[in-house]
C-alpha positions as CSV (number, residue, x, y, z in Angstrom):
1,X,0.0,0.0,0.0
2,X,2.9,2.3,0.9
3,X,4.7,1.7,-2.2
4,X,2.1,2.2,-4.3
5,X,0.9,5.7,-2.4
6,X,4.5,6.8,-3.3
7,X,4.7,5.3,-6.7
8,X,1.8,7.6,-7.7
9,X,2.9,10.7,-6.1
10,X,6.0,10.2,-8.1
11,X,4.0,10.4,-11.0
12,X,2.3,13.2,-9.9
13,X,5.4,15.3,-9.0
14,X,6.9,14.1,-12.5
15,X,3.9,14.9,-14.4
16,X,4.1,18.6,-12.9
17,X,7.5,18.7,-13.7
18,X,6.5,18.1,-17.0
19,X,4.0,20.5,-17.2
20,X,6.3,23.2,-16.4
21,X,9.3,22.5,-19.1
22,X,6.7,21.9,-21.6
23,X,4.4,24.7,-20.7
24,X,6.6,27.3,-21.5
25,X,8.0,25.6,-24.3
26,X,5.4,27.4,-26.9
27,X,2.9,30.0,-26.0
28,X,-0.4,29.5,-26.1
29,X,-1.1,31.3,-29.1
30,X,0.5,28.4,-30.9
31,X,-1.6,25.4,-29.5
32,X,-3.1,23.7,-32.5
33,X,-1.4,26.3,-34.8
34,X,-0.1,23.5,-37.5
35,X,-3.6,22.3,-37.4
36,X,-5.3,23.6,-40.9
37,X,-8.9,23.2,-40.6
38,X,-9.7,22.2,-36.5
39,X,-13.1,21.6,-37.9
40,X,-12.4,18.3,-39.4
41,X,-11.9,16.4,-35.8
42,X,-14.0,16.5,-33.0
43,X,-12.8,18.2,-29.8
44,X,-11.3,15.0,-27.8
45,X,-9.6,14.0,-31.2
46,X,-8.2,17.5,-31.2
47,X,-7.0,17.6,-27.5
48,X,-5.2,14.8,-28.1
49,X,-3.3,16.6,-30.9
50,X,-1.1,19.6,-29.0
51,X,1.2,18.6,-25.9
52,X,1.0,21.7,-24.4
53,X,-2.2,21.0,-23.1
54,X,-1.8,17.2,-22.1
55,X,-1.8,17.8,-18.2
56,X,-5.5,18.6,-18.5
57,X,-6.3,15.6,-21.2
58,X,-3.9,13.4,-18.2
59,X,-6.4,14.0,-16.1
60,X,-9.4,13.5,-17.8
61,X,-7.9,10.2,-18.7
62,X,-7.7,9.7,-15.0
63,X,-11.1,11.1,-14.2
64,X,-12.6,8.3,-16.1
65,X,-14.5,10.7,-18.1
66,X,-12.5,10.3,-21.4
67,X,-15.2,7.1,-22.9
68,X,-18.6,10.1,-22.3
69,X,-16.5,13.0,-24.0
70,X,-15.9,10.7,-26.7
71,X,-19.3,10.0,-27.7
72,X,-20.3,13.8,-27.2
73,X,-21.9,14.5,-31.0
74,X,-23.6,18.1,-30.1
75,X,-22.6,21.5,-29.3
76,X,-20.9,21.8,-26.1
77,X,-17.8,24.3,-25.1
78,X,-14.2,23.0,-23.3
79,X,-12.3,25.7,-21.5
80,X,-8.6,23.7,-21.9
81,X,-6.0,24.9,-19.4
82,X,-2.5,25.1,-21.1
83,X,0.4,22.8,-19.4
84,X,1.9,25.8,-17.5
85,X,-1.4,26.8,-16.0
86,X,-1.2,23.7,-13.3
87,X,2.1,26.0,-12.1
88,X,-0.2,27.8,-10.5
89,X,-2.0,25.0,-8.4
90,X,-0.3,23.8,-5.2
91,X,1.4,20.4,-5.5
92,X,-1.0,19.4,-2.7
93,X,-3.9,20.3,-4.5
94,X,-3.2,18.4,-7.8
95,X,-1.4,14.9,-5.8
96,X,-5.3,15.3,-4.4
97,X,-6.5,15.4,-7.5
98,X,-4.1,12.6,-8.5
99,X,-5.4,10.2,-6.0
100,X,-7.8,7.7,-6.9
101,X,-9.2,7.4,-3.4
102,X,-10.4,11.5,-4.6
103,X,-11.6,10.1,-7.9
104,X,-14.9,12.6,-7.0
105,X,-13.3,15.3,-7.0
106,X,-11.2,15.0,-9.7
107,X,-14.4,14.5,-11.5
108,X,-15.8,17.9,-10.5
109,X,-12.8,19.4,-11.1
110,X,-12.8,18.3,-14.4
111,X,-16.5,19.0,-15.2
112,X,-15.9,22.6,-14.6
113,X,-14.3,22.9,-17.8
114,X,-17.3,22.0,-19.9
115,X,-20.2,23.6,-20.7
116,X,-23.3,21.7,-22.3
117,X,-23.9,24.0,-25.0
118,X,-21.4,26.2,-27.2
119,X,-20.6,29.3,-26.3
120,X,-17.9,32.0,-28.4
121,X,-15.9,34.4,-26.0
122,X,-17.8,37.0,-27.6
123,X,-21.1,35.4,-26.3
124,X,-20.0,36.0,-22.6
125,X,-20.7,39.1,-20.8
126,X,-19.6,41.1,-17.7
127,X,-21.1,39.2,-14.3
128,X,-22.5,36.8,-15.7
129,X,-22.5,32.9,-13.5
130,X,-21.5,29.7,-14.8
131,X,-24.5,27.7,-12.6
132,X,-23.1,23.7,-13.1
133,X,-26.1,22.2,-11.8
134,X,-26.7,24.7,-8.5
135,X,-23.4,23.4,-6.5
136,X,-21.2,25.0,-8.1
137,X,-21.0,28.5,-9.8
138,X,-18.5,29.8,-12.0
139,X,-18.3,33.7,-13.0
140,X,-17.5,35.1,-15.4
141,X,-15.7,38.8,-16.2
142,X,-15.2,40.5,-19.2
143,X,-12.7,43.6,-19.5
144,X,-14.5,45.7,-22.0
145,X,-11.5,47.6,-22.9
146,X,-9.6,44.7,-23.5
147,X,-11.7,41.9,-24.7
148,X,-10.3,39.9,-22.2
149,X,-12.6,37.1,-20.8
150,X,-12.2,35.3,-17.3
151,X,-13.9,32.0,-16.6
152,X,-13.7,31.0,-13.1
153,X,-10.6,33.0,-12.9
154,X,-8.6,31.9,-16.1
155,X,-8.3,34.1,-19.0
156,X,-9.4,33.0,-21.9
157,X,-6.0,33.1,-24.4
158,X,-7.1,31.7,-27.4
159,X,-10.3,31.8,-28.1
160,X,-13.3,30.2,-30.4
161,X,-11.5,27.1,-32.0
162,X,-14.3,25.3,-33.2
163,X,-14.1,21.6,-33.6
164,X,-17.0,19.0,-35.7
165,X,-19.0,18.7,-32.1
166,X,-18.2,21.9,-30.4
167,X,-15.8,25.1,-29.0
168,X,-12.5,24.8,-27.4
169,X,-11.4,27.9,-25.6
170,X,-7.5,27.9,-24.5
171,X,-7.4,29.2,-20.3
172,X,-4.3,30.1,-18.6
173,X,-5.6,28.9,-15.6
174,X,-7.8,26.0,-14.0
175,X,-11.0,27.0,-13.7
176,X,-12.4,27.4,-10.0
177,X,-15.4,27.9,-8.8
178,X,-16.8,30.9,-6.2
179,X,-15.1,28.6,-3.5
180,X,-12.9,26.3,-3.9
181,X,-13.1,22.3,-4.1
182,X,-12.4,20.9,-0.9
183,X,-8.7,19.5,-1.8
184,X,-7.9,18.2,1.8
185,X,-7.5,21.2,3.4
């Protein structure tokens, strides 16, 4: 039991080390940028195209989530957190995440990155809440002057890359909700 506890939060630990030298390897601007027509693939195939966002795709593996996403066929809208955005979450918080005995969590976690239906940045406006299904709520700011939209807290970096099934929006951060998911603390 003890060996496999710390065989896992090796992983984790190696996996955010990963995240970081590959993170800041390209900027986010350039996520699916050799990718002519993103149209052509639906948004899981697409994920599964651009390292620099494979920590996220990692743990929607782990999440057990991957087989649904898969068989999504209608509009719906994926806020994808780049690699380096996890340099922002604690190591504690993601080896939580990591566990499978917090498998629950990790689905939450994970299920605040999608939205049902499809939604363009431009489609957001200032104050608005994310409600994902009354126990968590998500807001949402827009800085007029700017463009610049924040989900939960991640700015939205690369915006309205629409897939055969769907909208991927590129965050800089995980998205949170109002509070925060219990991680242990």
């Amino acid at each position: 039991m003890m060996k496999k506890r710390t065989q896992q939060l090796m992983i984790a630990t190696l996996m955010i080390f990963l995240c970081t030298f590959t993170g800041k390897a390209q900027g986010s601007k350039q996520i699916f940028s050799d990718i002519t027509n993103t149209e052509d693939y639906s948004t899981w195939t697409l994920t599964h195209m651009d390292r620099d966002i494979s920590t996220f795709i990692n743990l929607v593996a782990l999440s057990g989530l991957e087989p649904s996403l898969l068989m999504i066929d209608k509009g719906h809208t994926a806020f994808i957190p780049t690699n380096s955005a996890f340099n922002e979450m604690e190591i504690k918080e993601y080896l939580h995440l990591t566990n499978p005995e917090n498998k629950d969590d990790l689905i939450a976690f994970v299920k605040l990155h999608f939205l049902p239906n499809k939604v363009m940045k431009y489609d957001f406006n200032d104050s608005q809440v994310i409600d994902k299904q009354g126990s968590e709520n998500i807001s949402v700011n827009v800085d007029e002057p700017y463009g610049a939209v924040y989900i939960g807290g991640a700015r939205i970096v690369k915006e309205d890359i629409e897939t055969s099934n769907g909208v991927i929006h590129i965050v800089d951060r995980v998205i949170m909700p109002y509070g925060t998911l219990d991680m242990g603390k």
